[in-house]
C-alpha positions as CSV (number, residue, x, y, z in Angstrom):
1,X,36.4,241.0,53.3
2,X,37.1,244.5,52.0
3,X,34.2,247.4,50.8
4,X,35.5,246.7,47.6
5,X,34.7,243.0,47.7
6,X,31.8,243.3,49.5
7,X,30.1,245.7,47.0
8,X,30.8,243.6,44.2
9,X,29.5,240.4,46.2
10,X,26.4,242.5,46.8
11,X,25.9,243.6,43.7
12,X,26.3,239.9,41.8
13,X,24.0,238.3,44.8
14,X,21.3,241.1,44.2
15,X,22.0,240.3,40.2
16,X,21.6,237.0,40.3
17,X,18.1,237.5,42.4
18,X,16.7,239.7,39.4
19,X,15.5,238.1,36.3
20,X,14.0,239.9,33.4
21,X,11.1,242.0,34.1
22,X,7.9,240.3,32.8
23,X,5.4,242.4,31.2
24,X,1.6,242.5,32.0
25,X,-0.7,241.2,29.5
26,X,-1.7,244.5,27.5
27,X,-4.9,244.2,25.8
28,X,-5.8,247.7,24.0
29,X,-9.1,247.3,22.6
30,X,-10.1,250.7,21.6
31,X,-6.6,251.8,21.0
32,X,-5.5,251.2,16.7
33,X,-2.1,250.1,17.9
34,X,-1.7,247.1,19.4
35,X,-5.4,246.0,19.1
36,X,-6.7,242.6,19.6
37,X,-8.1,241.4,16.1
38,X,-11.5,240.7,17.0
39,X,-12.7,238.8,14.0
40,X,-10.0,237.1,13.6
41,X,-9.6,235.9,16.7
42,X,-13.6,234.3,16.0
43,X,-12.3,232.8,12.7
44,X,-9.9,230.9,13.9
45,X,-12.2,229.5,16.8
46,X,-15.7,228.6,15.4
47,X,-18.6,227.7,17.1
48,X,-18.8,223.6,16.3
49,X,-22.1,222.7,15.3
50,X,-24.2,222.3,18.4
51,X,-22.0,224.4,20.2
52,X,-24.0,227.4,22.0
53,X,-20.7,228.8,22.9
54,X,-16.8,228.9,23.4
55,X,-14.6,230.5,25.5
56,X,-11.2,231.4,23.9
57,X,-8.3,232.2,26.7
58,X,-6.1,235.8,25.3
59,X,-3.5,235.7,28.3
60,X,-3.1,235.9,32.2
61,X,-0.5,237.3,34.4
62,X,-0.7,236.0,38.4
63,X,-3.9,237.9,39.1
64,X,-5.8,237.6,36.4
65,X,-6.9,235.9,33.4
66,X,-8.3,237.4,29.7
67,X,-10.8,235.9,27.7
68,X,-13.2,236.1,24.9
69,X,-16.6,234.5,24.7
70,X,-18.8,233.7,21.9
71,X,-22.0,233.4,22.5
72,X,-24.3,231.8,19.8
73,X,-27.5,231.3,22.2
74,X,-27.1,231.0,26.1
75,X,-24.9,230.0,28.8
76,X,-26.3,227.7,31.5
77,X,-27.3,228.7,34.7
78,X,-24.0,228.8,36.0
79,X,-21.9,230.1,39.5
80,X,-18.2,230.9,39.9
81,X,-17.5,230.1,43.7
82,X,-13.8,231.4,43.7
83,X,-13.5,233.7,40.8
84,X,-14.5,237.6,40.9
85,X,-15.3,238.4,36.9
86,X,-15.5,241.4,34.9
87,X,-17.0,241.6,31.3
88,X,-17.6,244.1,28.6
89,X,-19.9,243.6,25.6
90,X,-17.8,244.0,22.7
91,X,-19.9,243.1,20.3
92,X,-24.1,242.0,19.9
93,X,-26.5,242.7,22.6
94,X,-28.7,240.4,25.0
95,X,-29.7,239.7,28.7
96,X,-27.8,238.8,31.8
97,X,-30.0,236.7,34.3
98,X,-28.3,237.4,38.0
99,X,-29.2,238.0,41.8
100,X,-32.7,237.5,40.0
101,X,-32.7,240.4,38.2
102,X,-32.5,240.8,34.1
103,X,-30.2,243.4,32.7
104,X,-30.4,244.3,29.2
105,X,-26.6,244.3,27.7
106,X,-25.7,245.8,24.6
107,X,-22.2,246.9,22.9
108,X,-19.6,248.7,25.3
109,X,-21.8,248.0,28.4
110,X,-19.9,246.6,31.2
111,X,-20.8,244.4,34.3
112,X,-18.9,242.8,37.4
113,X,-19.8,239.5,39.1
114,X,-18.5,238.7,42.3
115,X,-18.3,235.1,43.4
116,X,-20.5,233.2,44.3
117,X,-23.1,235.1,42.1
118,X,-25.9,232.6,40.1
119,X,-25.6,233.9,36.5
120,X,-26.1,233.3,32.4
121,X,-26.3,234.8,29.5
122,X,-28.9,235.3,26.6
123,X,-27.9,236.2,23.2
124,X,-30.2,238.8,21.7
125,X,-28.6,239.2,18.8
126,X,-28.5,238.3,15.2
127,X,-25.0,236.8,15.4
128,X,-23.0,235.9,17.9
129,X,-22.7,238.2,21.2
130,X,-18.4,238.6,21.8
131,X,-17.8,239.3,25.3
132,X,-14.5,239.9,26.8
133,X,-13.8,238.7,30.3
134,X,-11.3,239.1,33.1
135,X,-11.3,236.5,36.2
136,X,-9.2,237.1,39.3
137,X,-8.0,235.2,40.1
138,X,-6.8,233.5,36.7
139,X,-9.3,231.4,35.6
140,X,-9.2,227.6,35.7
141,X,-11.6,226.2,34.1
142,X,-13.2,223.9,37.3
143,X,-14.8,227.0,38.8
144,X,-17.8,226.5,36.5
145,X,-20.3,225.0,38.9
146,X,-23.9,224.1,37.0
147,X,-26.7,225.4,39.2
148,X,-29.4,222.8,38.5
149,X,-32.5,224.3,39.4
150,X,-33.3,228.0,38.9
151,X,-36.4,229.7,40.6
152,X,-38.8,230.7,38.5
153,X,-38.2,234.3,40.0
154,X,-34.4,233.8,38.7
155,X,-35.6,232.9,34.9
156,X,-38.2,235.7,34.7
């Protein structure tokens, strides 16, 4: 096999190896361009009646995972055993319950919870608290274990 052969072996093999280049998930939410429609986004998934909240999955790449959550009243007292999370408050306010502390959250405040970490939510708000989350790794919806019996120090 000649250079010449060789080189254009190389080249198809290598070729062949490389598909497309995939593109992260770009979510710009302070940015006009290219900015996630918020209300939108909340009008075409309403709360059902009942419903004290609804999580509404934006994208993932193969580390993560983006989400919105609408949060009419509380979450439960919940723990994510394999999933690290990050969330901002987009919009509303209200109170985080974790590692028995409370932590007053309000629009543009941002929080991380490491797994493993006993947590919920309290909407403070008038209307509905929108909180946008990232899980690494992406989310699957099974790591959502109900803890059944907070402390009293936990709820206070």
């Amino acid at each position: 096999m000649g250079i010449k052969t060789f080189s254009v072996f190389f080249t198809l093999l290598m070729m062949m190896g490389c598909g497309p280049l995939r593109q992260p998930a770009l979510y710009a939410l302070n940015v006009e361009k290219d900015r996630l429609d918020i209300q939108k986004i909340i009008a075409d998934n309403p709360l059902a009646p009942g419903e004290a909240l609804k999580k509404v999955d934006l994208g993932r790449t193969s580390s993560s995972s983006q989400h919105l959550i609408i949060v009419l009243t509380n979450e439960l007292l919940h723990v994510h055993e394999h999933h690290d999370g990050e969330a901002v408050i987009i919009e509303g306010k209200g109170n985080l319950f974790a590692a028995e502390k409370k932590i007053s959250l309000k629009k543009g405040d941002v929080v991380v919870l490491p797994q493993g970490l006993p947590h919920y939510f309290e909407n403070t708000h008038s209307k509905p608290t929108i909180i946008f989350v990232t899980f690494s790794p992406p989310y699957d919806d099974l790591d959502h274990l109900i803890v059944q019996s907070p402390t009293k120090e936990f709820l206070q």
